[in-house]
N, C-alpha and C positions, 0 to 999 in steps of 0.2 A: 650536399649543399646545406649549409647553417639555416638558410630561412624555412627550408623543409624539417628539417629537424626540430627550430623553433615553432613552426605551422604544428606540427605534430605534437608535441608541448604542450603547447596553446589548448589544442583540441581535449586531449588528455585532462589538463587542467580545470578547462572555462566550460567544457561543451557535454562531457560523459555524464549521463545520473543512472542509477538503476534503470529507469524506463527507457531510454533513448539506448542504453546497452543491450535491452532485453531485444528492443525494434530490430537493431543493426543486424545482433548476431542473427536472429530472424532471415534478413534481408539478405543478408550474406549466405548463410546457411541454404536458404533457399535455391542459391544456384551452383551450388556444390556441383562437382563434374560436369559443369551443362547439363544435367538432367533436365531441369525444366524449359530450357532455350531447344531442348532436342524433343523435349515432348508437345511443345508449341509448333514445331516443323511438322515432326510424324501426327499430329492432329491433323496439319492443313493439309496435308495429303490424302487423309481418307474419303476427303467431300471433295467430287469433280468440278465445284467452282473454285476453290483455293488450293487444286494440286500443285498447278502451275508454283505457286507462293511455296505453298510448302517444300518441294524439292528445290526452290532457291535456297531456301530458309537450310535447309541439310545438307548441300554442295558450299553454303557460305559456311556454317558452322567448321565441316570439316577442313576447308580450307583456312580457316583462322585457328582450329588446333594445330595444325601443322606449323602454320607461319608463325603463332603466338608460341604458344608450348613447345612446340619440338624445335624451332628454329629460333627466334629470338631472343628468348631467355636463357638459351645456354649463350647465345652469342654472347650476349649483355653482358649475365654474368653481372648483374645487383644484386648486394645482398639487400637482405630485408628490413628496414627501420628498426624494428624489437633487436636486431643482431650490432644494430650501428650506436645506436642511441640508448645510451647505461638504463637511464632512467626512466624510459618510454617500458609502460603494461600494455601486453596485447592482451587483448578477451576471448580469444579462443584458442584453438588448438593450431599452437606453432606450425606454419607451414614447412617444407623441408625444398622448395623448390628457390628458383631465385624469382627477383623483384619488379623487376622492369622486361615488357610492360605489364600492367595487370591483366591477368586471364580473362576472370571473373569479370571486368570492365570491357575487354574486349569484346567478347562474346556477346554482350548483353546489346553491343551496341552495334556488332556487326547485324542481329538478330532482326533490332528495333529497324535499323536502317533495312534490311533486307524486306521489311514488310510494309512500310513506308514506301519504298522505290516499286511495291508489288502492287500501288494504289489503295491501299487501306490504310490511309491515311489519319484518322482518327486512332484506330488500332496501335498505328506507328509512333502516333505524338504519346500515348498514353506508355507505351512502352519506353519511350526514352524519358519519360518519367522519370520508372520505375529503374531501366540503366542508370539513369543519374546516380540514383541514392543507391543503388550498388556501386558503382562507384566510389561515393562518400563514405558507404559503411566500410570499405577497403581501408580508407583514410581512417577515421575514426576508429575501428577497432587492433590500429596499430598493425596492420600490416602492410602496408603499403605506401608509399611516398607520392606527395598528390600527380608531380611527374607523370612516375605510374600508369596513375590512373587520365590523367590526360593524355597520355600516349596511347592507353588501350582504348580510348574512346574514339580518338584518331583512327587509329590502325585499325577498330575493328569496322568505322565506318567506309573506311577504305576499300577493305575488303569485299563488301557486300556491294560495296559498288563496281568493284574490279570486275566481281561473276560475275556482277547482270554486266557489265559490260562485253564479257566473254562468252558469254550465253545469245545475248542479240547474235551476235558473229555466226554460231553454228547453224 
């Protein structure tokens, strides 16, 4: 879609400076493979008051790599902005997977939301925060189409709501 590609321009253009590249790739980097959305679960797990949280928190994970990663993005089958758009620089290291919807977005949000819905509510607003601007660093370091990442924010809040909803059941 042109406005996305223009959105993504724009950004490129009006929004990049050294410092805000340095934060992103930062921000982004930081939840490389889910490691740190997986090391926030297996934390809550180790103390008997937030175990309960924590094996939501790693029953939703894994259910959002499957749905996100192994099922949706091949369905999709988007490529990635940097591959569509001549002129658009990405700032890190080319992804090789496809585009829609964003992993790293989902994840972040399936996580936030899964600890939010666990009652640690502060916890959870402070986390969707920090999902947001992973998120955005998606957009902003040119890989991602905002789409994207409004789908994986979607999808991943979905998700976390689907478990606890399938978890009450058992």
């Amino acid at each position: 879609m042109q406005w996305e590609e223009n959105l993504l321009l724009w950004v490129q253009e009006r929004v990049r400076t050294p410092f805000l590249n340095r934060i992103f790739r930062y921000i982004t980097h930081s939840t490389d493979k889910g490691a740190l959305w997986l090391c926030i679960a297996l934390g809550l797990t180790f103390f008997p008051r937030t175990r309960k949280a924590g094996l939501y928190c790693l029953i939703t994970v894994l259910v959002e790599v499957i749905a996100v990663n192994l099922f949706l993005k091949h369905t999709v089958a988007r490529i990635r902005p940097f591959q569509a758009v001549e002129s658009l620089h990405v700032l890190i290291a080319e992804p090789n997977d496809f585009s829609f919807p964003s992993g790293h977005t989902a994840i972040a949000f399936a996580v936030s939301t899964a600890i939010f819905l666990s009652g640690y509510k502060e916890a959870g607003f402070a986390l969707f925060a920090f999902a947001a601007m992973v998120g955005f660093s998606r957009v902003y370091l040119g890989v991602h189409y905002l789409t994207d990442v409004l789908a994986g924010a979607c999808i991943g809040g979905l998700i976390a709501y689907g478990v606890r909803l399938a978890l009450r059941m058992l």
